[in-house]
C-alpha positions in Angstrom: 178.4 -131.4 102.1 175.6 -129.7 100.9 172.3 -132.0 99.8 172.5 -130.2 96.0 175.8 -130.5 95.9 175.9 -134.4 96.4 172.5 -134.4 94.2 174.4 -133.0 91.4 177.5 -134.9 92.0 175.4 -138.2 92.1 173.2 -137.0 88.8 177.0 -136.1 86.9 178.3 -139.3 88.1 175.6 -141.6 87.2 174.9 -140.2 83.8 179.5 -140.7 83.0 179.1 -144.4 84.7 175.8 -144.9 82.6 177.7 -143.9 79.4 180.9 -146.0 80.1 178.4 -149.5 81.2 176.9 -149.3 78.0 179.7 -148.7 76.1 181.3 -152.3 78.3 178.2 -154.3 77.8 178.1 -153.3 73.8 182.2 -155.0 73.9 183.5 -150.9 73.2 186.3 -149.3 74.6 185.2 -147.9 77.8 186.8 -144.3 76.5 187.0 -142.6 79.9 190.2 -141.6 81.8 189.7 -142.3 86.0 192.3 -141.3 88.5 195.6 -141.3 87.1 198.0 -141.1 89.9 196.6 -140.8 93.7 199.0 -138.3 95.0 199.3 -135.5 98.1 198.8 -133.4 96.2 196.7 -133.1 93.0 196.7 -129.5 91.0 193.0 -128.2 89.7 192.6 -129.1 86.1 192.0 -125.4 85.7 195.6 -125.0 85.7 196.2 -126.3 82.4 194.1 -125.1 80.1 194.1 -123.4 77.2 193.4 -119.8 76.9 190.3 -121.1 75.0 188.5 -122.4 77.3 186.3 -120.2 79.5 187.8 -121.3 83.1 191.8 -120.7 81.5 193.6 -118.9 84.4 196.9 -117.1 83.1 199.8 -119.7 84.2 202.4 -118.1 86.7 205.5 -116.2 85.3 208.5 -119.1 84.8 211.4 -118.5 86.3 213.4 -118.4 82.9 213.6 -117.1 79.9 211.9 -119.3 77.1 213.0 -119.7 74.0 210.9 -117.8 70.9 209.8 -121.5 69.8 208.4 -122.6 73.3 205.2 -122.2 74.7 203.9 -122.0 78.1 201.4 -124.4 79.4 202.1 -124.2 82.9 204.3 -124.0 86.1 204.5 -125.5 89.6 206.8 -124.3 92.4 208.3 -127.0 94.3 211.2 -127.5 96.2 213.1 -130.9 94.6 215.8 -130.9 97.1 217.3 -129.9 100.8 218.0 -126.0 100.1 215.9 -123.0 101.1 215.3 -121.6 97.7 212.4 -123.7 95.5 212.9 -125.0 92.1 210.0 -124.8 89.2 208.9 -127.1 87.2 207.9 -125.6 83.6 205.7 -127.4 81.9 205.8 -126.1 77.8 205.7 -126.9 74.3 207.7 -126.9 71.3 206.9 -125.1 68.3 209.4 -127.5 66.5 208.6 -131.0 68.0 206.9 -132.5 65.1 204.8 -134.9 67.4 203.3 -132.0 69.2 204.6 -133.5 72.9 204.4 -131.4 76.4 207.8 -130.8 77.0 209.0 -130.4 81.1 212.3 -128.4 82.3 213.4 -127.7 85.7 214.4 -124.1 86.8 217.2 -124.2 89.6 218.5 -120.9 91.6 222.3 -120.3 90.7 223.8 -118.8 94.0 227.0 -117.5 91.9 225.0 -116.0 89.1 222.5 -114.9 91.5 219.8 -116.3 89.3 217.2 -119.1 88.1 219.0 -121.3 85.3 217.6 -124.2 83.3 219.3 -127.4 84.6 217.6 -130.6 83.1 214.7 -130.8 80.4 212.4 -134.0 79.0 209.8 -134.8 76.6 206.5 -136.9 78.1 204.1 -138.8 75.6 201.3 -136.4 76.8 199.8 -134.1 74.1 196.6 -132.6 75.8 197.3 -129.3 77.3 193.9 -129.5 79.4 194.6 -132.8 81.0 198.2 -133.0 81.7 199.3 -133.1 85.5 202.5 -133.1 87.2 202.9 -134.7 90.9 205.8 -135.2 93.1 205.6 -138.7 95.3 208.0 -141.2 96.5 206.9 -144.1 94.4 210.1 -146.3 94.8 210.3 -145.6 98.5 214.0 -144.3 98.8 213.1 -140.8 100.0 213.5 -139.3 97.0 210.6 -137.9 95.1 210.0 -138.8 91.5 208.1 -136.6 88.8 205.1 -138.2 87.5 203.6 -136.9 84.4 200.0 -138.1 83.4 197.6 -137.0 80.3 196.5 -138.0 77.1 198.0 -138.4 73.8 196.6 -136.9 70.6 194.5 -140.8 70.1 193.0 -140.3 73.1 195.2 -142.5 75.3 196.1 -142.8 78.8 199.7 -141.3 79.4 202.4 -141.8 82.5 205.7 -140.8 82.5 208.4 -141.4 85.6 211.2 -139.6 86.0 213.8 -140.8 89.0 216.4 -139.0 90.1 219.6 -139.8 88.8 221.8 -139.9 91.7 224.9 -141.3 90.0 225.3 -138.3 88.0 227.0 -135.1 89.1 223.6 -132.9 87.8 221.5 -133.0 91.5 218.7 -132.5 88.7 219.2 -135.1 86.1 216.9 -137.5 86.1 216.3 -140.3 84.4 213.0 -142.0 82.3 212.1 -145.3 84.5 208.3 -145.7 83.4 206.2 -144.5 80.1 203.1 -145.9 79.0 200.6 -144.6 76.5 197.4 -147.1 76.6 193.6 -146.9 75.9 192.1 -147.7 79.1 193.6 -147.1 83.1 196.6 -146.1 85.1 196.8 -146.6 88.3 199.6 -146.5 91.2 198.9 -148.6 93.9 199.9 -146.8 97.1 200.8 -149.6 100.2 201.2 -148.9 103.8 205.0 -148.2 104.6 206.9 -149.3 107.5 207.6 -146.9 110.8 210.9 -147.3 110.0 210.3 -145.9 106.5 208.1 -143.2 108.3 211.1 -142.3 110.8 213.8 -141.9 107.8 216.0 -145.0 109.0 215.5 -147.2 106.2 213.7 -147.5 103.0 210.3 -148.4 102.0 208.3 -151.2 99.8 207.9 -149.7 95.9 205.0 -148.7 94.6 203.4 -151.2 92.0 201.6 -149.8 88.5 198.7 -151.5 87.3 197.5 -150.9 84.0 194.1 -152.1 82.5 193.5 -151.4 78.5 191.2 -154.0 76.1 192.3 -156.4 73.7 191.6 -156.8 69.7 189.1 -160.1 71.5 187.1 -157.3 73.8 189.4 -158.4 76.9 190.3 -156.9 79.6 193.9 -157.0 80.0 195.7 -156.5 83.4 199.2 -156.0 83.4 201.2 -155.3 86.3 204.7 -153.3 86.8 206.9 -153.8 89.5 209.9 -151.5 90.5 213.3 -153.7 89.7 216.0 -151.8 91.4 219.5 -153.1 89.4 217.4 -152.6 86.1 216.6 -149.2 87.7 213.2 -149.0 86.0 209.6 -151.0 86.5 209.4 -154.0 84.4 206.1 -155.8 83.7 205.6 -158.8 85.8 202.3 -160.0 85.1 199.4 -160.4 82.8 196.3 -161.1 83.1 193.2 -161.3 81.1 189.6 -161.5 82.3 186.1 -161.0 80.3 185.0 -157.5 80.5 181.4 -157.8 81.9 182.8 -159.3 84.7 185.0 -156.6 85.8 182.3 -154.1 85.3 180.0 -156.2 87.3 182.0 -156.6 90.2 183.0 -152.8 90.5 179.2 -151.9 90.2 178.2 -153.9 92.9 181.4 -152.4 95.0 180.1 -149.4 94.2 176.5 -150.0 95.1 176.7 -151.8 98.7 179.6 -149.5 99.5 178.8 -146.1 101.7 179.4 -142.3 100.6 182.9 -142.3 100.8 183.1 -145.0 98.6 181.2 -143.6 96.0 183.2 -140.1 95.9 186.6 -141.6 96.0 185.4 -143.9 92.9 184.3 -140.5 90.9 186.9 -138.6 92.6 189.4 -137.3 89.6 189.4 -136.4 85.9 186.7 -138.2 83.4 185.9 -138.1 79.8 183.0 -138.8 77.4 183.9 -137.6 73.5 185.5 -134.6 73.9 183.8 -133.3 77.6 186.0 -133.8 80.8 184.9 -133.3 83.9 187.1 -133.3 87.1 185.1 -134.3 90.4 186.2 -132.9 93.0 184.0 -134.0 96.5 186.3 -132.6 99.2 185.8 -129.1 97.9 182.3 -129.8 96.7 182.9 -129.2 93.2 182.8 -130.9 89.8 184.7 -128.8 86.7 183.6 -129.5 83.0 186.2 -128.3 79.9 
């Protein structure tokens, strides 16, 4: 990496972690979104913007027809099962959803109509065009992908929506709401190391946990922790914890400090915000987006 590209990086990320201390130290909601959801695969913020903003690429032609009152944010190509053809997910809005919510529909190819047909749609608790992402990612470790949708809401809140497959119905695409969270603060899926067995497709693997961390009306940090429940089919909360904020901040500064390079960019690595600027650091490509 260049040296005035990890100069700039450093100067970007110290002034955001600056900010966000201050803003811990004065009891404040920290404000700032980090890494959502660690995935394979992460899209480029880019890819959701609004044609307002100055980087807004035109999203790629969906699949199907929308209807007059639907609006197109964005659209991934993905293949959500074992056939050769890939599906698309279409992310959109509607024009008659009082709440203003991103909307998601999945566009499967008919081999007897010889065409792309709508086959299962959802609403997410995202609202922010610019900061919504969709990933793919076996979080329950059954070898079956889930959709994970993360943004903001109009108040500025953390969103995550999880959407399992539904294998009990006949719909191969119907899935089914098993996590949704809207809180001030973080998100994060803890990702654990799976067995070879798990790796080799003979059995399945340990479920991903959820940890969220938002502040109390006291100016605590509260910890709460989700755990996949498979007869409830969904993650439940299994613990809480609270714990003084200038603690935390203090021990994740001093991680941060005595920890090498690669420490340091994976801790800035993702999408941040301060007011209404958000800036998506990006190390591996040597790039840091602001919208």
């Amino acid at each position: 990496m260049s040296r005035i590209i990890k100069i700039f990086l450093l100067l970007c990320a110290a002034v955001i972690i600056f900010s966000c201390s201050k803003k811990t130290q004065e009891y404040e909601s920290p404000g700032m979104v980090t890494e959502v959801v660690k995935s394979k695969e992460e899209p480029e913020p880019s890819e959701t913007l609004s044609p307002a903003d100055t980087n807004y690429k035109e999203p790629q032609k969906p699949l199907i027809q929308l209807d007059d009152n639907e609006v197109l944010i964005s659209t991934v190509d993905l293949n959500l099962d074992l056939d050769t053809q890939d599906e698309q997910i279409i992310v959109f809005k509607n024009k008659n959803d009082s709440e203003d919510k991103i909307h998601i529909a999945v566009a499967d190819f008919n081999n007897v109509q010889n065409k792309y047909s709508r086959v299962w749609e959802t609403i997410t608790n995202a609202e922010n065009n610019r900061s919504f992402m969709v990933n793919l990612e076996d979080l329950i470790g059954d070898h079956s992908d889930e959709i994970i949708c993360s943004g903001r809401d109009s108040e500025g809140r953390t969103t995550l929506d999880i959407f399992w497959k539904n294998t009990s119905e006949r719909n191969r695409f119907s899935y089914m709401p098993v996590f949704n969270i809207a809180k001030r603060g973080t998100i994060e899926i803890n990702q654990m190391e799976r067995s070879r067995g798990y790796l080799q497709g003979l059995k399945n693997g340990i479920s991903y946990t959820i940890t969220v961390t938002s502040e109390s009306e006291n100016h605590e940090l509260i910890i709460s922790k989700y755990y996949w429940d498979f007869p409830e089919k969904k993650y439940l909360l299994f613990s809480q914890e609270k714990i003084e904020n200038t603690v935390i901040v203090e021990k994740q500064q001093q991680e941060i400090l005595s920890g090498d390079e690669i420490v340091f960019f994976d801790y800035i690595t993702g999408p941040w915000q301060n007011g209404d600027l958000i800036i998506y650091f990006n190390p591996k490509k040597e790039t840091a987006t602001f919208s």
